[in-house]
VOBA-1610 file (N, C-alpha, C; in pm, whole numbers, padded with zeros to 5 digits, always signed):
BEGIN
Unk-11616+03491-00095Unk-11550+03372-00149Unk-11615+03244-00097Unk-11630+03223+00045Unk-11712+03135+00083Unk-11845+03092+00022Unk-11923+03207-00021Unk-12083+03202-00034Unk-12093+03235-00122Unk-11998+03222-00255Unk-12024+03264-00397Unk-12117+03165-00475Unk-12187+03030-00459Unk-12279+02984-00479Unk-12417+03081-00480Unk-12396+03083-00329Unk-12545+03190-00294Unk-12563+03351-00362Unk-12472+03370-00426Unk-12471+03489-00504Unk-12618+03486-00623Unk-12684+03581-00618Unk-12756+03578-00670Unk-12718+03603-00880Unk-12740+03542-00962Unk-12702+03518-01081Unk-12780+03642-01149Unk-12852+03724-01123Unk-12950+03842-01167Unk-12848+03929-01227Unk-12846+03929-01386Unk-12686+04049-01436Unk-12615+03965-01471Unk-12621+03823-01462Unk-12492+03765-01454Unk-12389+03774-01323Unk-12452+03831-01223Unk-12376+03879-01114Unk-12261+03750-01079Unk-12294+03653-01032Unk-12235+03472-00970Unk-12204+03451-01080Unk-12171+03466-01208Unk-12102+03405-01287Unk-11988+03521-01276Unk-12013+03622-01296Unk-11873+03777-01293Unk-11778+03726-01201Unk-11872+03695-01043Unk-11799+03664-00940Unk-11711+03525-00917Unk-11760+03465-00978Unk-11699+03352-00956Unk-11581+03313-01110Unk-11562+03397-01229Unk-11461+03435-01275Unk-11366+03468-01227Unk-11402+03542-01159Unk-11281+03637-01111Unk-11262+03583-00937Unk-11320+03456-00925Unk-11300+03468-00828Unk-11155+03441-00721Unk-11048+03370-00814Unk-10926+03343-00730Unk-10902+03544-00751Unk-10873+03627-00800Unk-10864+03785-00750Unk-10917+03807-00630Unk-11003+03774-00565Unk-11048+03863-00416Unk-10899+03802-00344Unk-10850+03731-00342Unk-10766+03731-00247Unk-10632+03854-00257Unk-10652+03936-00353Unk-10575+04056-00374Unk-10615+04106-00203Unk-10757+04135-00207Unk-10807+04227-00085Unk-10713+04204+00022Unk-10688+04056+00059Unk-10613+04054+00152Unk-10484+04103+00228Unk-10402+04102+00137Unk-10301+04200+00166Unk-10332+04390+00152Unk-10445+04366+00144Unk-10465+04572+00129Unk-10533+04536+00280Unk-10621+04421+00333Unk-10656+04458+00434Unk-10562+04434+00574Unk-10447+04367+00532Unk-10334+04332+00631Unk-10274+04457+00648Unk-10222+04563+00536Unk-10199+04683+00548Unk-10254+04804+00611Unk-10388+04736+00583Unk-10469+04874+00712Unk-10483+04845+00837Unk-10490+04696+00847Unk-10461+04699+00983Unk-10361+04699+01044Unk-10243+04680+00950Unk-10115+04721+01020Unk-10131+04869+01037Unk-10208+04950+00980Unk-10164+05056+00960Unk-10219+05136+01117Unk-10351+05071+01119Unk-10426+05144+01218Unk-10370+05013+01402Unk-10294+04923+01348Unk-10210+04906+01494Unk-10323+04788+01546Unk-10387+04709+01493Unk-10550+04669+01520Unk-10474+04526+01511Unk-10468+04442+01661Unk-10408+04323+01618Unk-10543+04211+01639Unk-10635+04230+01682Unk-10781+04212+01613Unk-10816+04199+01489Unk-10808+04308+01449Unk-10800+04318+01243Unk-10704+04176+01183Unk-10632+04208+01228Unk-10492+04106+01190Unk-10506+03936+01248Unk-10588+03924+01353Unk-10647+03759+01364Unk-10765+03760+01259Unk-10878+03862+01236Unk-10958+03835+01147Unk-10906+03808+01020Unk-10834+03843+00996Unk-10752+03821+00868Unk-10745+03691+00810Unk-10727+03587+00905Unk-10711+03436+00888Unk-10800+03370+00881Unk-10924+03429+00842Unk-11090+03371+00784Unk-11098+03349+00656Unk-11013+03526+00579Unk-11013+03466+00429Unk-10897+03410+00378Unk-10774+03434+00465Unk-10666+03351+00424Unk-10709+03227+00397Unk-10766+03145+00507Unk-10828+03044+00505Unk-10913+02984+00431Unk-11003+03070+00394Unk-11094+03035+00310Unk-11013+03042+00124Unk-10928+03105+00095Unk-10889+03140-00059Unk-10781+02980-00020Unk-10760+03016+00057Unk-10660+02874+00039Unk-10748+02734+00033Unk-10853+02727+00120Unk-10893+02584+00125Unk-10991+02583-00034Unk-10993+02674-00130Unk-11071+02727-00250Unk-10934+02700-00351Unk-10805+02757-00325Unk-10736+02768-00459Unk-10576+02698-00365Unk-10584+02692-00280Unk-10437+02645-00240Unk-10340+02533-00322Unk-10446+02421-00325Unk-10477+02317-00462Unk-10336+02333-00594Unk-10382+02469-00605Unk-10338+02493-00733Unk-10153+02599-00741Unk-10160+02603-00607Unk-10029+02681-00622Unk-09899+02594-00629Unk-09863+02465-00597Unk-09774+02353-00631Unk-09798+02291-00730Unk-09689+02231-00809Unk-09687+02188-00929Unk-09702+02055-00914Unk-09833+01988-00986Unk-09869+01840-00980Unk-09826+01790-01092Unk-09751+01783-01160Unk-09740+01738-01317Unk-09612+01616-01243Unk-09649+01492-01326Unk-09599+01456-01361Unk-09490+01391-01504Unk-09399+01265-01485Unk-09355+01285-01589Unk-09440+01134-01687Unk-09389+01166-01794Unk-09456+01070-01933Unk-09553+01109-01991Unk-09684+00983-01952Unk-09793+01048-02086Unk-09825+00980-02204Unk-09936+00885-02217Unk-09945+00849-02323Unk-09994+00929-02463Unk-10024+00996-02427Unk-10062+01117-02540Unk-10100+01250-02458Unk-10042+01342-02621Unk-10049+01448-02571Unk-10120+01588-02640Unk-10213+01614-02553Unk-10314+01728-02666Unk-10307+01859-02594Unk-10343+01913-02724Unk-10339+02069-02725Unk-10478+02103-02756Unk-10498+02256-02732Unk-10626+02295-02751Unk-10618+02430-02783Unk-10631+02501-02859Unk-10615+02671-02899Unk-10704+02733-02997Unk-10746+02834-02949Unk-10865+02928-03009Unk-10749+03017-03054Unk-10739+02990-03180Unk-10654+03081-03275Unk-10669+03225-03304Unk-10824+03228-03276Unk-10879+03414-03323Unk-10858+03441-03453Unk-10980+03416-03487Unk-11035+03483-03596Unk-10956+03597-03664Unk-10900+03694-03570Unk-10748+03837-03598Unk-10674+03787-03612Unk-10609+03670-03575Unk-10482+03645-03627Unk-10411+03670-03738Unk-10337+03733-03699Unk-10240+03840-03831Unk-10165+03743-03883Unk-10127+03657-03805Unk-10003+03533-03880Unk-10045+03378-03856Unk-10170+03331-03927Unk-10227+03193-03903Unk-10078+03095-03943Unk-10017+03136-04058Unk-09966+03077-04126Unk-09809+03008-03955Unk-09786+03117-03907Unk-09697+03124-03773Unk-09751+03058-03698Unk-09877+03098-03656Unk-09941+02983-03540Unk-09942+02875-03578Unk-10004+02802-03733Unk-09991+02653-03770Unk-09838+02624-03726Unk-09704+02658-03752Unk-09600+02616-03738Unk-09533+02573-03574Unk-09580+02673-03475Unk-09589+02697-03374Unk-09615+02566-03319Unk-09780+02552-03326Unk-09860+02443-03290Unk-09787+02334-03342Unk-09757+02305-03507Unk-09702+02154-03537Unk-09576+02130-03480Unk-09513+02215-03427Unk-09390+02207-03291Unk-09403+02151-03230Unk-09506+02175-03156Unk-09592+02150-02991Unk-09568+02010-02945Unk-09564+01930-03082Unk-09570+01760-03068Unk-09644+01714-03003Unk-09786+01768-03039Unk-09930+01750-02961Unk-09957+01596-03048Unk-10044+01520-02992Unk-10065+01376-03075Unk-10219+01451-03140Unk-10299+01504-03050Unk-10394+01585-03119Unk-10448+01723-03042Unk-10457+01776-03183Unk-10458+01898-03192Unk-10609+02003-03199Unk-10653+02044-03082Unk-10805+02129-03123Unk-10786+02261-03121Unk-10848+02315-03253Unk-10869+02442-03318Unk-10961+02499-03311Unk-11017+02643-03272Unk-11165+02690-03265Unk-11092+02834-03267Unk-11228+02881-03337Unk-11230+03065-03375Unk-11178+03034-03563Unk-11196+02886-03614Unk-11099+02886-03743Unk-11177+03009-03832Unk-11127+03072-03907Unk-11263+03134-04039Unk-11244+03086-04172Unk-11273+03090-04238Unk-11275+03017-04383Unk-11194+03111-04468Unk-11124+03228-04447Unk-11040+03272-04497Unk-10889+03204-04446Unk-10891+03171-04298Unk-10798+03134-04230Unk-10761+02948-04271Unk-10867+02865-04283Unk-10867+02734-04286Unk-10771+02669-04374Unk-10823+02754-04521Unk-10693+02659-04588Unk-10550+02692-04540Unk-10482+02785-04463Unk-10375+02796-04449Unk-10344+02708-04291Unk-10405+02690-04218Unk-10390+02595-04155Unk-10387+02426-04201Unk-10490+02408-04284Unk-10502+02275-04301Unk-10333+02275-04378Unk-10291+02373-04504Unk-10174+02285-04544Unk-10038+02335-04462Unk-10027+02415-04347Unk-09942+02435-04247Unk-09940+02320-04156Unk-10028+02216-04108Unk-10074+02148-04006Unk-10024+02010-04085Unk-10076+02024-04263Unk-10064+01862-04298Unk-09946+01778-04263Unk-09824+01796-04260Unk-09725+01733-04274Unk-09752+01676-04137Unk-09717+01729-04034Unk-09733+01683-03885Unk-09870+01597-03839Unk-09974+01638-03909Unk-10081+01528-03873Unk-10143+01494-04010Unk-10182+01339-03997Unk-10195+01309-04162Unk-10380+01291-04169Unk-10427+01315-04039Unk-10585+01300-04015Unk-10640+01432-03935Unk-10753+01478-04020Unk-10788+01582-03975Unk-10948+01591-04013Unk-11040+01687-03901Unk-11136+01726-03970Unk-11212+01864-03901Unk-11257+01933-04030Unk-11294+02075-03947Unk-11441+02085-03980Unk-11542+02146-03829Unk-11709+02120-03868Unk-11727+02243-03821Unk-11732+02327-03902Unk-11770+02476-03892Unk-11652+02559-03890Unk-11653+02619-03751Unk-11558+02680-03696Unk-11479+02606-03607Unk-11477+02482-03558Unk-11418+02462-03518Unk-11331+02315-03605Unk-11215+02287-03506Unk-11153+02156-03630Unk-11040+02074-03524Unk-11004+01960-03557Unk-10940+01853-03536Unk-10808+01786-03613Unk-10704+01814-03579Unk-10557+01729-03618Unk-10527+01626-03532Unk-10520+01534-03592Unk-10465+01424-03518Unk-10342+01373-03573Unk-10258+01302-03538Unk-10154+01206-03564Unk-10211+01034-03585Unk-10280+01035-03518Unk-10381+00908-03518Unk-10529+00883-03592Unk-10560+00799-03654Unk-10678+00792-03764Unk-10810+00828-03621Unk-10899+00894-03734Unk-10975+00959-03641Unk-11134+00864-03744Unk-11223+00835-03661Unk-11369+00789-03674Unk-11468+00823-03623Unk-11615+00750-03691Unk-11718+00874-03631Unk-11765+01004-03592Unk-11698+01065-03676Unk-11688+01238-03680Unk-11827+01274-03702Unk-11835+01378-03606Unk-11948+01462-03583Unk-12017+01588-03540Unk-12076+01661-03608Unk-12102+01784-03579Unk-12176+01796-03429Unk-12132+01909-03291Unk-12256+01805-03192Unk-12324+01958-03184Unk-12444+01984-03177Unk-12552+02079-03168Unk-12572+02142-03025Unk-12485+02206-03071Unk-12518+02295-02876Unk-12609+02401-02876Unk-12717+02434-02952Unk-12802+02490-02944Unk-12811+02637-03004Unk-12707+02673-03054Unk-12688+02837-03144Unk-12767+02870-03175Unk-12875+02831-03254Unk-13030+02881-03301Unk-13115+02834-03212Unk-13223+02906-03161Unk-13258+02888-03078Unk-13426+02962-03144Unk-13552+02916-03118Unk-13684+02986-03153Unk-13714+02996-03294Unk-13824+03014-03346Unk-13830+03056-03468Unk-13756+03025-03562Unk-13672+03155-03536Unk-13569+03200-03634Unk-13492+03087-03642Unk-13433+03038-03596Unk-13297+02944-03612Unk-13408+02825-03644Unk-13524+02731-03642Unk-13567+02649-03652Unk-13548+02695-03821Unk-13583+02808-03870Unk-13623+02855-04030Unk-13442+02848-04132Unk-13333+02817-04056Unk-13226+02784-04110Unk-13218+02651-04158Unk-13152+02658-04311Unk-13130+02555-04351Unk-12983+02482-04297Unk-12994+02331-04327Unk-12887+02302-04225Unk-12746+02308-04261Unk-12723+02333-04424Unk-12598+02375-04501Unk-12568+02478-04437Unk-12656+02604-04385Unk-12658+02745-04356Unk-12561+02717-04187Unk-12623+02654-04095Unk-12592+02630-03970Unk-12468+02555-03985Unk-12399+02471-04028Unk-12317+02385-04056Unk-12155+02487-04075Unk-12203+02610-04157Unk-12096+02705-04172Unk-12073+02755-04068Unk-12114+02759-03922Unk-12045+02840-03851Unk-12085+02728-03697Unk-12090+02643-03732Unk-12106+02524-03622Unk-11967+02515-03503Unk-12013+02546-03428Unk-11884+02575-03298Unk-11812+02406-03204Unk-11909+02332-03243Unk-11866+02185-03130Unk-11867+02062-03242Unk-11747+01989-03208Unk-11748+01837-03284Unk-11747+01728-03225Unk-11736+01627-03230Unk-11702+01487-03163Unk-11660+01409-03233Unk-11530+01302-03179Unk-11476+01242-03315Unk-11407+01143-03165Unk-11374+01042-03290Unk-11305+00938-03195Unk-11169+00894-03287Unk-11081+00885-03146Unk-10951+00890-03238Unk-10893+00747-03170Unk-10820+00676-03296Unk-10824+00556-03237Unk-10632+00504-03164Unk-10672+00467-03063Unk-10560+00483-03015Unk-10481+00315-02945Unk-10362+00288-02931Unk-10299+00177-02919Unk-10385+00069-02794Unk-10461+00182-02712Unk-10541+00168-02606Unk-10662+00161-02561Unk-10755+00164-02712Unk-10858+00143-02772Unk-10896+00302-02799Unk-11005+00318-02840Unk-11112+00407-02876Unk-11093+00540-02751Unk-11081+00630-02808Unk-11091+00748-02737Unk-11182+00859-02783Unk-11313+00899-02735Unk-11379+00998-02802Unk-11300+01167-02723Unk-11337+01232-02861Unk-11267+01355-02853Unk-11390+01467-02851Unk-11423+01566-02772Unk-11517+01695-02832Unk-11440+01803-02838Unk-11467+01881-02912Unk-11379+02011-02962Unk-11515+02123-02952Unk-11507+02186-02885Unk-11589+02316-02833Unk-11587+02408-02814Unk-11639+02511-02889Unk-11635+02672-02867Unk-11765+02749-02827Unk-11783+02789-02722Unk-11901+02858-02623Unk-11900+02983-02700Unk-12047+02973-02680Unk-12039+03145-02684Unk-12002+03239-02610Unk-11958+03353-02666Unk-11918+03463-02611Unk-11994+03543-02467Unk-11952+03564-02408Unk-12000+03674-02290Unk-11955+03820-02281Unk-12023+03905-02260Unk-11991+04043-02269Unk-12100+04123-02145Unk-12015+04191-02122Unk-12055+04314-01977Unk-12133+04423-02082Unk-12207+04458-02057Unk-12297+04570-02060Unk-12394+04664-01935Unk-12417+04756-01988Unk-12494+04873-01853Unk-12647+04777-01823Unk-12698+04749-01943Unk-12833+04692-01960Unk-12829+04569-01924Unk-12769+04472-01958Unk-12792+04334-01927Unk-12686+04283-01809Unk-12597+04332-01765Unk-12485+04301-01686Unk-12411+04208-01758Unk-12379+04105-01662Unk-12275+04019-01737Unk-12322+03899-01802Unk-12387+03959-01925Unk-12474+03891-02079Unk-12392+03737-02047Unk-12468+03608-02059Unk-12367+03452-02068Unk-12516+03404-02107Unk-12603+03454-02170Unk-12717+03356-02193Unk-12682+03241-02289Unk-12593+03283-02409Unk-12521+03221-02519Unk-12430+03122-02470Unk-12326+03176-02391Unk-12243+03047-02343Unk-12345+02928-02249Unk-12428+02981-02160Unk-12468+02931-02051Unk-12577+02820-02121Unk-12662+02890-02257Unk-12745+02742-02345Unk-12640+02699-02414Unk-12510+02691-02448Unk-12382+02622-02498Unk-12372+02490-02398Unk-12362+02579-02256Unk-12273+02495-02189Unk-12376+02311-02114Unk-12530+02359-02130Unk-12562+02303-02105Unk-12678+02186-02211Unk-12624+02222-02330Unk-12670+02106-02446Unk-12480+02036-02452Unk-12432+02118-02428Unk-12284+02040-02410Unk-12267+01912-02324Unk-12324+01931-02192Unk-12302+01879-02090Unk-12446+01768-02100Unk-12494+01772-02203Unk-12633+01686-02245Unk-12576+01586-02320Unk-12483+01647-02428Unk-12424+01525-02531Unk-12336+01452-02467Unk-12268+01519-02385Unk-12126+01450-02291Unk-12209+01317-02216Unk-12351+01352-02134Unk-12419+01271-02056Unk-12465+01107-02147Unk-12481+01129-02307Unk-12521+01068-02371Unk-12390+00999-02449Unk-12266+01018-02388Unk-12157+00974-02466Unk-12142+00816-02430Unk-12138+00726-02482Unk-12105+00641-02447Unk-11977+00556-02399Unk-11836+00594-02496Unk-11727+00564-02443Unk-11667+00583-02304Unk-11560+00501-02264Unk-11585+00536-02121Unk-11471+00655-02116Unk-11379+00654-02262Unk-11282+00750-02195Unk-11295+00885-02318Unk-11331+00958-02213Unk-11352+01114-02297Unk-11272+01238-02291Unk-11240+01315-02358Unk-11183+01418-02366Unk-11277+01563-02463Unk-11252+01667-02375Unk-11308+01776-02376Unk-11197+01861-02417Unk-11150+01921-02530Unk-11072+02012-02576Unk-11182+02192-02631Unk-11121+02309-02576Unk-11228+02433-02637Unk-11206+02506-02527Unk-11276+02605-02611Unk-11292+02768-02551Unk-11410+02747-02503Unk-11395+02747-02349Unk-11530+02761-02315Unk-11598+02886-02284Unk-11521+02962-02254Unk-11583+03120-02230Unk-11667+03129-02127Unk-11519+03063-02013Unk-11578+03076-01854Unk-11490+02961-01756Unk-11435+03007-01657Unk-11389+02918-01572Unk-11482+02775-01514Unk-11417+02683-01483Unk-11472+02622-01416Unk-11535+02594-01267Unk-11495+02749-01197Unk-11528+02810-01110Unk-11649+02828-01122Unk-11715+02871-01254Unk-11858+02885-01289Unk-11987+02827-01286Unk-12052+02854-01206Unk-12216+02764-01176Unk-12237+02687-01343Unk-12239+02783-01428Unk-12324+02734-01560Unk-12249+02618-01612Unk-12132+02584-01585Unk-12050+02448-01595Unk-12074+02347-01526Unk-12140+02315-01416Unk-12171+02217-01357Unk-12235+02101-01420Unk-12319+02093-01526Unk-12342+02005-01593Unk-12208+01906-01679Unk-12153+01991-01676Unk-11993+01957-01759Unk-11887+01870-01652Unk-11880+01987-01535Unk-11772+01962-01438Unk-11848+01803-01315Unk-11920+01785-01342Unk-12009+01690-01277Unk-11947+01571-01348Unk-11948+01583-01440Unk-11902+01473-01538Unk-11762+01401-01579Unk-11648+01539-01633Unk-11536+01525-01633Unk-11426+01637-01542Unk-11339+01597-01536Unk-11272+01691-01432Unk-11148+01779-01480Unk-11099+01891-01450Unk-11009+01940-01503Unk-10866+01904-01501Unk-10781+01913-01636Unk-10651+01858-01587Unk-10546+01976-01558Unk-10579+02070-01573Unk-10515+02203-01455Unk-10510+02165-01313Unk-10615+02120-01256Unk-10671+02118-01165Unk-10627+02007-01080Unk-10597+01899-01155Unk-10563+01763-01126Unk-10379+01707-01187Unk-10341+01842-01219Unk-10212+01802-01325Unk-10097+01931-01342Unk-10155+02033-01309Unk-10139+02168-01384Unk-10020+02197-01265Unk-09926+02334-01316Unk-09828+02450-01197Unk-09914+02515-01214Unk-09990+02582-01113Unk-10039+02727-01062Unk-10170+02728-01152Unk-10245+02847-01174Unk-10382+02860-01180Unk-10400+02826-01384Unk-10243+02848-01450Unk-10320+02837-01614Unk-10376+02902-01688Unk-10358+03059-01623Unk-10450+03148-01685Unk-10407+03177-01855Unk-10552+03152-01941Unk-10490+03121-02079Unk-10513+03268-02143Unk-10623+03380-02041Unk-10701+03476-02125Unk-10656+03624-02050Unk-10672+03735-02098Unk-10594+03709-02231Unk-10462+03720-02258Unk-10417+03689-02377Unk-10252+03642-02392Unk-10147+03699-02312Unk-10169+03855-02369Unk-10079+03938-02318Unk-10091+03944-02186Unk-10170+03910-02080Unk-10161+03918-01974Unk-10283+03896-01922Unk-10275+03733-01892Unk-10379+03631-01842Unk-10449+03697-01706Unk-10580+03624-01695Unk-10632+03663-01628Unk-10742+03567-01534Unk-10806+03508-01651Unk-10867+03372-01610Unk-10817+03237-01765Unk-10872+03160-01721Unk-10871+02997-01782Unk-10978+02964-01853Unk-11011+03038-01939Unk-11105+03006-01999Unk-11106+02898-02120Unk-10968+02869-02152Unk-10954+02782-02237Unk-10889+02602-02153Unk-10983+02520-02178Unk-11007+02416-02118Unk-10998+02288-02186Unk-10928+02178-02098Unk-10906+02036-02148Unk-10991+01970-02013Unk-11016+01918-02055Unk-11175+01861-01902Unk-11166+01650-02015Unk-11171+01555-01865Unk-11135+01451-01926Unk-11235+01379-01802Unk-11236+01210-01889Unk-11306+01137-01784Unk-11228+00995-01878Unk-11229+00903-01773Unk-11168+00763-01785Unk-11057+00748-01842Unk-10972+00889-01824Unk-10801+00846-01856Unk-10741+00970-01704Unk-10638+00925-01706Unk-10538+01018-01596Unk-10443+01115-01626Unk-10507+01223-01605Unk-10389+01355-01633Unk-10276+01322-01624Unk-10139+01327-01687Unk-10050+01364-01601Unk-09965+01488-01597Unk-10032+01592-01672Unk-09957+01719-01665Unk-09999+01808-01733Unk-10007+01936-01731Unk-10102+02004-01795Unk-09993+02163-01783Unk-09979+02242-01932Unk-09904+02367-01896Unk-09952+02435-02026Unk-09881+02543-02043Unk-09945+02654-02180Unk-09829+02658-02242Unk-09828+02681-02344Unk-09739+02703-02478Unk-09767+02845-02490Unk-09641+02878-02523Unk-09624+03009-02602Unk-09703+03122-02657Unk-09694+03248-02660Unk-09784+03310-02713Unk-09795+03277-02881Unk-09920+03284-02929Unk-09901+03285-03073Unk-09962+03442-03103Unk-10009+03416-03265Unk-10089+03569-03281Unk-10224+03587-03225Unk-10274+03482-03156Unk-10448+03502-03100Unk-10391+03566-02995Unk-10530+03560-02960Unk-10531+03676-02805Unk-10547+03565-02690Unk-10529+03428-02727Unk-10548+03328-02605Unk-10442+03310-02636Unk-10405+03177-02497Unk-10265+03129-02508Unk-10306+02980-02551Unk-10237+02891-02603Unk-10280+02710-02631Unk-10262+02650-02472Unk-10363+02548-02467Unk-10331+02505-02304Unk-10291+02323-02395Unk-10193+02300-02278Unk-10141+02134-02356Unk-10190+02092-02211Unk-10167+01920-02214Unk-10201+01826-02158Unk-10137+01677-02190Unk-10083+01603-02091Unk-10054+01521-02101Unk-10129+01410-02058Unk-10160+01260-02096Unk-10296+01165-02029Unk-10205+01016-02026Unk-10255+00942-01936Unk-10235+00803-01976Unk-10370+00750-01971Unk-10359+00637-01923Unk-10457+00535-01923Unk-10470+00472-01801
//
């Protein structure tokens, strides 16, 4: 836990580990048990190295920082593509009384039933690929942002109508009583464990860092990061990101937020990350039919 930096990344190894990394503190109580077991009150002072260490790492997060108010309030949910009942989740969400609303995993079988489930509750919207945007507030400068999906050759030989259909990140600015607020809406690529490659993140990891390129080039001062990132912020390959804006779990949230997966969270992979406004509270909504949970957020100014 200490030296999970120095973990070597070969497999994906330091990214696996540092997922999962608030879990090692499970060990602890199996190793308080053996040394109770074997009578070792030695064992039992060593003990207070990793107590120490998981706490001065996640302690942070076990009291509830939320405050109350909020000048606006956003949501963020990777709907899944499976969703058996889009039509339920749109209703769900226009509940939420989110001021704006980010969508990712949409599919084009799924879209129109969101857009006219969603209309009544937000009268401004826009969707750039797969991913999409509800607001309550008029939204400007909308934009597709290029996190790098094609990559060599091949993807240079796509036409850009072709790429546009399954475009994962947007940017839009939504205009607010408090001036100009830019918005990005982001969906990483996927990561997957295999025998051969270990823990595969080449996809998220060139995501995360043409992400953290456009963010660098943003000009407004107050930004917001709504999406599936497909990876804690625990994660090395985020540092370009987390350098920049900060989490409002982290800074706002009760307890760790785990959004993935639904039925029984595990990590936080679904993320609201902000710069030049102030959290003030951050929690999850309800299960819907995806396999994530929606993470909300509350901000002022």
């Amino acid at each position: 836990m200490l030296l999970h930096a120095q973990i070597t990344d070969r497999g994906g190894l330091g990214s696996l580990v540092e997922t999962f990394l608030p879990w090692f503190g499970l060990f602890v109580p199996v190793l308080l048990a053996a040394a109770l077991w074997r009578r070792s009150a030695s064992a039992v002072v060593a003990l207070l190295l990793p107590v120490t260490v998981w706490l001065s790492l996640f302690g942070g997060l076990l009291g509830d920082k939320s405050q109350s108010g909020g000048d606006l309030t956003v949501v963020s949910h990777n709907v899944g593509a499976e969703n058996p009942d889009p039509a339920g989740t749109a209703r769900d969400l226009a509940a939420s009384g989110a001021d704006v609303l980010a969508l990712e995993e949409l599919t084009e079988e799924a879209r129109g039933t969101y857009e006219k489930g969603l209309a009544k509750a937000y009268p401004y919207h826009t969707v750039q690929g797969t991913v999409g945007l509800w607001s309550k507030l008029p939204l400007s400068n909308t934009q597709p942002v290029d996190i790098k999906q094609d990559v060599g050759p091949l993807g240079d030989t796509k036409p850009a109508e072709v790429k546009r259909a399954y475009n994962r990140a947007l940017r839009t600015t939504v205009a607010t009583d408090q001036g100009p607020l830019a918005v990005y809406v982001a969906h990483l690529g996927s990561v997957r464990v295999n025998p051969r490659a270990g823990f595969w993140t080449d996809s998220r990891d060139r995501n995360a860092q043409a992400l953290g390129e456009a963010l660098a080039a943003e000009q407004d001062e107050r930004v917001v990061l709504l999406g599936d990132l497909n990876g804690t912020m625990d994660d090395r390959a985020f540092a370009g990101i987390t350098s920049q804006l900060s989490s409002v779990q982290d800074a706002a949230g009760d307890g760790f937020g785990f959004s993935w997966p639904a039925k029984f969270p595990v990590a936080r992979i679904d993320q609201i990350l902000v710069r030049g406004v102030e959290p003030k509270s951050s929690w999850l909504l309800p299960e819907t039919g995806s396999d994530h949970l929606p993470v909300a957020a509350g901000i002022s100014w």
